[in-house]
C-alpha positions in Angstrom: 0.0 0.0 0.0 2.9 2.4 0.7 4.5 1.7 -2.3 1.7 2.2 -4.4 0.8 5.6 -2.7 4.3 6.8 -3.5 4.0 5.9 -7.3 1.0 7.5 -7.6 1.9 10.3 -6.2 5.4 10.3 -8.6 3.3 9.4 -11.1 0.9 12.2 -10.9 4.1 14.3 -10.7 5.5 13.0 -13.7 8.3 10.4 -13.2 8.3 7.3 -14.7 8.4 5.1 -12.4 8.8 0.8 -12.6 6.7 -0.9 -9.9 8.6 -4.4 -9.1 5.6 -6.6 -7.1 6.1 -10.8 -6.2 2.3 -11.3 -6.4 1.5 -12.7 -9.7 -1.1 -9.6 -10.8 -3.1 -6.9 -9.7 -5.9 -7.8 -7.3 -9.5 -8.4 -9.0 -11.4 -5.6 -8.6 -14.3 -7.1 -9.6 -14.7 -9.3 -7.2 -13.8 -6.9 -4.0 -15.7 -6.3 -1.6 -15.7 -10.4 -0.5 -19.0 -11.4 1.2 -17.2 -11.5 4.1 -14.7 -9.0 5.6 -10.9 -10.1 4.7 -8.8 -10.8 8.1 -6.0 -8.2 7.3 -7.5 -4.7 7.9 -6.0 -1.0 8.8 -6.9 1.7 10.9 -6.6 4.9 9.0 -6.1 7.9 10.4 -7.9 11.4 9.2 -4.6 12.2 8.2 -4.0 9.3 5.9 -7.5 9.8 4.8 -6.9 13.0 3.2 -3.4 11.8 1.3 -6.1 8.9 -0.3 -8.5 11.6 -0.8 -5.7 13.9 -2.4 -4.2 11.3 -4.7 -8.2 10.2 -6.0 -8.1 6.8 -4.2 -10.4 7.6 -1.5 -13.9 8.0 -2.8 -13.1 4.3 -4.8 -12.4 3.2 -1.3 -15.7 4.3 0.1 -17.6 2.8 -2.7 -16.8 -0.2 -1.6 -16.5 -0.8 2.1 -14.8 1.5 4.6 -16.0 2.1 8.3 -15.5 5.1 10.2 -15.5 4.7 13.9 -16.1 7.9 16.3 -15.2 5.8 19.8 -12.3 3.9 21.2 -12.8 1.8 24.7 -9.7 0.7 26.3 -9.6 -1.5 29.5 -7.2 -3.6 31.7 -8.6 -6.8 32.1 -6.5 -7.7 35.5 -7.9 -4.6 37.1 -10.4 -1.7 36.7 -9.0 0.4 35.0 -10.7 2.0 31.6 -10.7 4.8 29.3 -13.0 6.1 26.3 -12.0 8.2 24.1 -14.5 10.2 21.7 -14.3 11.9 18.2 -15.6 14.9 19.9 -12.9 15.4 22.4 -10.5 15.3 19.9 -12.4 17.9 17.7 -12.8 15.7 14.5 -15.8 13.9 13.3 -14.2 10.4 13.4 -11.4 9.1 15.2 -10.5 7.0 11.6 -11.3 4.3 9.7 -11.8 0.3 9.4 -10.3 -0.6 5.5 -9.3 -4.2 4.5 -6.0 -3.7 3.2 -6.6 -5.3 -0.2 -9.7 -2.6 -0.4 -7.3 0.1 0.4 -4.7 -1.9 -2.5 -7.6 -2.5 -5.1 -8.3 1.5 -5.4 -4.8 2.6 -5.8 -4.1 0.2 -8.5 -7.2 1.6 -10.0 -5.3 5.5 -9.6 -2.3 3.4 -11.1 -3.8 2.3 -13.7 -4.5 6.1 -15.0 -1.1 6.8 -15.2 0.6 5.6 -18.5 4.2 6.3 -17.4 4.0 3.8 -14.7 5.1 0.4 -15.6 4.7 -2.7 -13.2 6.4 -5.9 -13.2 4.8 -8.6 -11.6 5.6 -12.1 -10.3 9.2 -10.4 -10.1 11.3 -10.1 -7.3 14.8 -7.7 -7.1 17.8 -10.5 -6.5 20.6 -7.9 -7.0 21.5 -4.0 -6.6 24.2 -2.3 -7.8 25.3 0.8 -9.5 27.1 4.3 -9.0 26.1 7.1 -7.2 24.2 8.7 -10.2 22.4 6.0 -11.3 21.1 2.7 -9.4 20.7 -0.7 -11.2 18.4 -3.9 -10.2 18.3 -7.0 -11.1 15.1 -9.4 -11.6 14.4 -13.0 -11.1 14.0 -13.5 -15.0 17.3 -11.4 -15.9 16.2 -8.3 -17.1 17.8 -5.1 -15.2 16.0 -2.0 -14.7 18.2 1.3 -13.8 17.1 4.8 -12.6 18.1 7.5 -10.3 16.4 6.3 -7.2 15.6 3.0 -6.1 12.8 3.0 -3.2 12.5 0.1 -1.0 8.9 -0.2 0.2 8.8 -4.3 0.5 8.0 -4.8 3.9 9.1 -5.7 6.9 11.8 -8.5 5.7 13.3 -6.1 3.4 15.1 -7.8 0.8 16.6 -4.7 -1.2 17.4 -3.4 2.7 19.5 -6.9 3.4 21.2 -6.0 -0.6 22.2 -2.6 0.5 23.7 -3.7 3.4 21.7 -1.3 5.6 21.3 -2.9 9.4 18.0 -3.0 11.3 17.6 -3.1 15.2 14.9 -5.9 16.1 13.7 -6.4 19.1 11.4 -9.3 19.3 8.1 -9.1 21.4 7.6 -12.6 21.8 4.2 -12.3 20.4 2.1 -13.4 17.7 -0.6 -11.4 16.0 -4.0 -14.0 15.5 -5.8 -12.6 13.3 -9.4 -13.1 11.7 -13.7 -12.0 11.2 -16.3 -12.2 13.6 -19.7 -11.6 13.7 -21.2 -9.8 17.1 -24.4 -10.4 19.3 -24.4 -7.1 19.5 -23.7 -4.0 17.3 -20.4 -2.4 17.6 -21.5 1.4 17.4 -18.9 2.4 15.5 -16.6 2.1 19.0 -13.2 0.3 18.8 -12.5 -1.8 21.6 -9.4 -3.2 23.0 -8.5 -4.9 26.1 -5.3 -5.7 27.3 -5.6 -9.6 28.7 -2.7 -10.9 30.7 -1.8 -12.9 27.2 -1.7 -9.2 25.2 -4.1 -6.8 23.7 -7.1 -8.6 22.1 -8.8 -5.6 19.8 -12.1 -5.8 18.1 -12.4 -3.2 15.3 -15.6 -2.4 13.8 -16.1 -3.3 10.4 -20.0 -2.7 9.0 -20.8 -5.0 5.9 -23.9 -4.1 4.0 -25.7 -1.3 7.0 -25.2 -4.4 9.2 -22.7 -3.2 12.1 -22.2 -6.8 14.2 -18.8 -7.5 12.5 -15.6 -6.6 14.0 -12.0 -7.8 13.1 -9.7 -9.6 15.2 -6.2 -8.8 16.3 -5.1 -10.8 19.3 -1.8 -10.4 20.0 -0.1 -13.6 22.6 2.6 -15.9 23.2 2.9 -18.8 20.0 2.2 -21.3 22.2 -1.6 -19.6 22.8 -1.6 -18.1 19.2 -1.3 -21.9 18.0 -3.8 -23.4 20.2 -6.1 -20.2 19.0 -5.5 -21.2 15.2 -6.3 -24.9 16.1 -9.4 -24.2 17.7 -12.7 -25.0 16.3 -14.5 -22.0 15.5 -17.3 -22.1 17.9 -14.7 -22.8 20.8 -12.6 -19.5 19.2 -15.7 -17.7 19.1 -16.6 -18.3 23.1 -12.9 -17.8 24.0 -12.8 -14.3 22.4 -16.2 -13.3 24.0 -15.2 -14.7 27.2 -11.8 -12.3 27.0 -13.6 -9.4 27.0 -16.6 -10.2 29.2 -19.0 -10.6 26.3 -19.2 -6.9 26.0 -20.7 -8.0 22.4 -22.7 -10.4 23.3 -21.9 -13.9 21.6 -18.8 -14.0 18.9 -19.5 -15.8 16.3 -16.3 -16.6 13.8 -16.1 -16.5 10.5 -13.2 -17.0 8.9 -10.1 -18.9 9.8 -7.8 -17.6 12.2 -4.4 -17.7 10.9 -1.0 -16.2 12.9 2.0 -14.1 11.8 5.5 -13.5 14.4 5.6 -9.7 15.8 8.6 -7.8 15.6 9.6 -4.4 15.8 12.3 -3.3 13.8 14.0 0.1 12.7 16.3 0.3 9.7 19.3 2.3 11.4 19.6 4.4 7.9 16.6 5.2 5.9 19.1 6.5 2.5 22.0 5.9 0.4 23.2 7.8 -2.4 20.3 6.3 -5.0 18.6 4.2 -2.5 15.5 5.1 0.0 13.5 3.0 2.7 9.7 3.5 3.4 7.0 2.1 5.2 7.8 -1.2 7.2 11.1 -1.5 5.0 12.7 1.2 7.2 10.2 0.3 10.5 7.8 -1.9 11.7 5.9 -1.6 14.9 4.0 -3.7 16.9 -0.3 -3.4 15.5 -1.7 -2.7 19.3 -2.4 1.2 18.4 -2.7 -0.1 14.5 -0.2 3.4 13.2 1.9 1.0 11.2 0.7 1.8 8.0 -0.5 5.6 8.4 3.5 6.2 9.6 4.1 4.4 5.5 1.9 6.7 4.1 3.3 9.9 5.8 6.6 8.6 4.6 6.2 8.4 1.3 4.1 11.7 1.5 7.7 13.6 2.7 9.8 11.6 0.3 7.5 13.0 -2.7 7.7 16.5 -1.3 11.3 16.3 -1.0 11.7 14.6 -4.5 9.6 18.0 -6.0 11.3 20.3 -4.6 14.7 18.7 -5.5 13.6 18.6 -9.0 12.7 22.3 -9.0 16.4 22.6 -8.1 17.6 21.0 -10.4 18.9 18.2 -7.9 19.1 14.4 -8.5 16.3 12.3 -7.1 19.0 10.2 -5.7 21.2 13.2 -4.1 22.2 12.2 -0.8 21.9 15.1 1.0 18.1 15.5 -0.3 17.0 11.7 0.8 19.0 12.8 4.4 16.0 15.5 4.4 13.7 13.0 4.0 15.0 11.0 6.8 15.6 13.6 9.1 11.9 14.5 8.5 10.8 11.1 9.3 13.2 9.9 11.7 11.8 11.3 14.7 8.1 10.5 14.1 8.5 7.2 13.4 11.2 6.5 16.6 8.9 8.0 18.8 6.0 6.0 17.9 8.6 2.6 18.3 9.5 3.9 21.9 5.4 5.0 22.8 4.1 1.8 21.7 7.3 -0.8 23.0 6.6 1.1 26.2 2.7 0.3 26.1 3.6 -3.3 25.1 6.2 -3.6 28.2 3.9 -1.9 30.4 0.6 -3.8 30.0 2.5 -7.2 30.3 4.1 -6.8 33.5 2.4 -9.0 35.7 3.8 -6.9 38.9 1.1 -6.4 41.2 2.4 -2.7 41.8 2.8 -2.3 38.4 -1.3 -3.6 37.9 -2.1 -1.2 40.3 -0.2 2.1 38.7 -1.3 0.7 35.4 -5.1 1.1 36.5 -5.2 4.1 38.5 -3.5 5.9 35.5 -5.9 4.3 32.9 -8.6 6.0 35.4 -6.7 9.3 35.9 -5.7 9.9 32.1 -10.0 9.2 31.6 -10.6 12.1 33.5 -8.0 14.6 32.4 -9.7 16.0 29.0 -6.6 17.7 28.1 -4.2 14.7 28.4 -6.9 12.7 26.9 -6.8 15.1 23.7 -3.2 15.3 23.4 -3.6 11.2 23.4 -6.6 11.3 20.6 -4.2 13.8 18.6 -1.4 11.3 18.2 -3.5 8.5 17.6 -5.6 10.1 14.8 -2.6 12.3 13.1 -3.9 15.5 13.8 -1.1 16.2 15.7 1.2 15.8 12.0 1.6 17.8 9.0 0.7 16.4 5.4 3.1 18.1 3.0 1.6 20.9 1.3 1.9 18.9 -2.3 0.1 15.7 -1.3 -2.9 17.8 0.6 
């Protein structure tokens, strides 16, 4: 998604740009929305909403399923500790939105597919990187090299064209697995995202609405591997009452409807961003752990500075690839992103200690942050974006 964001947003500028993808094709639009919601969804801030609004992606988006959600409830299941957080309070109309990632996918490659100068090779992965400062060249699987200026990496979280330029990455392993999958509620949702942190890890239900009906939430359970395995291997009806039974059936009866399937957590951060030719976005230069689900909206902002500082190098005059114009774009991004790692490694560390002081601190400051409205909007402002800037040429 954040690599397709960035080549619209070059493309729309001008550039030709080659898209390198290992999936065989472009998803088929025809058949999206499925019936049912797919497991691997995003929470979009208002921020990232208006980049997908500036670029032309968003309305597509809407038109086929999107759901905004004006509430967030947070708890501590060891204690009583709580806090609720409304659109209101943060002086927006909606805290963000639900989107299935292939949703969010399927519309850009629709903007994509407007723009003639972009050219995207499929079933291809890049096996080798070389070239001089001024010009960058890549290798494919099937022997053909492409060569330009830049060369962006925006392939995830396993970086391969990271592990070719050498660039290292501090990981730190949470020990956790993300289970992931649909449900369908007893109750309606209300547009409220809920997320309780269990003595296993957070277990967040985030409101999807299918067709006016608003009983559906996704799953994202985050646990040892030992529990995320015995999760995955449950039938669904037992999956179902262990999931309402984690959060006190605060929906009623869960009801599963897909499989659950399991990916490892880790959070990395690339210790360069750049080299002369070379730039990382998106999970390529971090990855965080999904509990406050910014992953992706710190992508999109990413690839929103990078095009800003590619413009205004072209204006003067300077190489896409000049080093000291990506060092902008990292320097711009740096801080962000490291202080989302640190905010969200802290939340992890804090909400797993099983310290009984700890559990009490934990939920008298869950209470006390509840009824401070300032704190509380400083917290909404983070988590929704409002707190960033969108570069003046991707507004």
């Amino acid at each position: 998604m954040v690599g397709a964001v960035l080549a619209v947003l070059l493309g729309r500028a001008g550039w030709s740009v080659a898209m390198v993808d290992p999936r065989p094709g472009p998803l088929d639009r025809q058949r999206l929305p499925l019936a049912s919601p797919a497991p691997r969804v995003s929470a979009l801030t208002p921020v990232s909403q208006r980049l997908l609004q500036g670029i032309g992606a968003w309305t597509d988006i809407t038109s086929r399923r999107v759901t905004p959600y004006t509430g967030m409830q947070v708890w501590d299941a060891e204690g009583s500790g709580e806090i609720r957080f409304r659109a209101d309070q943060a002086g927006v109309s909606v805290l963000g939105h639900i989107v299935e990632n292939d949703l969010v996918l399927a519309s850009l490659e629709a903007c994509l597919d407007a723009l003639p100068q972009i050219r995207r090779f499929y079933g291809q992965r890049i096996v080798s990187l070389a070239g001089s400062d001024d010009m960058r060249e890549v290798g494919l699987e099937d022997g053909r090299t492409l060569s330009a200026p830049l060369v962006v990496g925006a392939d995830g979280a396993r970086s391969p064209l990271r592990e070719l330029a050498g660039i290292e990455v501090s990981q730190h392993d949470t020990g956790h697995q993300a289970v992931v999958t649909t449900v369908r509620t007893e109750r309606q949702h209300g547009a409220v995202a809920r997320q309780a942190f269990l003595p296993s890890g957070p277990l967040a239900f985030l409101p999807l609405t299918v067709d006016g009906d608003s009983h559906y939430c996704s799953i994202v359970w985050s646990t040892s591997p030992e529990h995320a395995q015995q999760l995955c291997e449950m039938p669904s009806e037992a999956l179902g009452k262990a999931m309402g039974a984690a959060v006190d059936h605060c929906l009623g009866a869960v009801e599963v409807l897909d499989q659950a399937i399991r990916f490892p957590l880790s959070q990395r951060h690339a210790e360069r961003y750049h080299q002369p030719g070379l730039a990382l976005v998106g999970d390529a230069a971090h990855s965080i752990h999904p509990l406050a689900g910014q992953g992706v909206n710190l992508g999109f902002l990413d690839a929103a500075v990078l095009a800003e500082e590619l413009l205004e190098g072209r204006r003067r005059g300077v190489s896409p690839g000049n080093i000291r114009l990506l060092a902008r774009y990292e320097r711009r991004r740096r801080g962000d992103n490291s202080m989302m790692l640190v905010m969200m490694d802290g939340f992890r560390r804090l909400f797993g200690s099983r310290h009984p002081g700890i559990t009490l601190l934990r939920n008298l400051g869950l209470s006390g942050v509840d009824r401070v409205s300032l704190l509380k909007r400083l917290i909404m402002q983070q988590a929704t974006g409002s707190r960033g800037r969108l570069p003046a040429s991707c507004r």
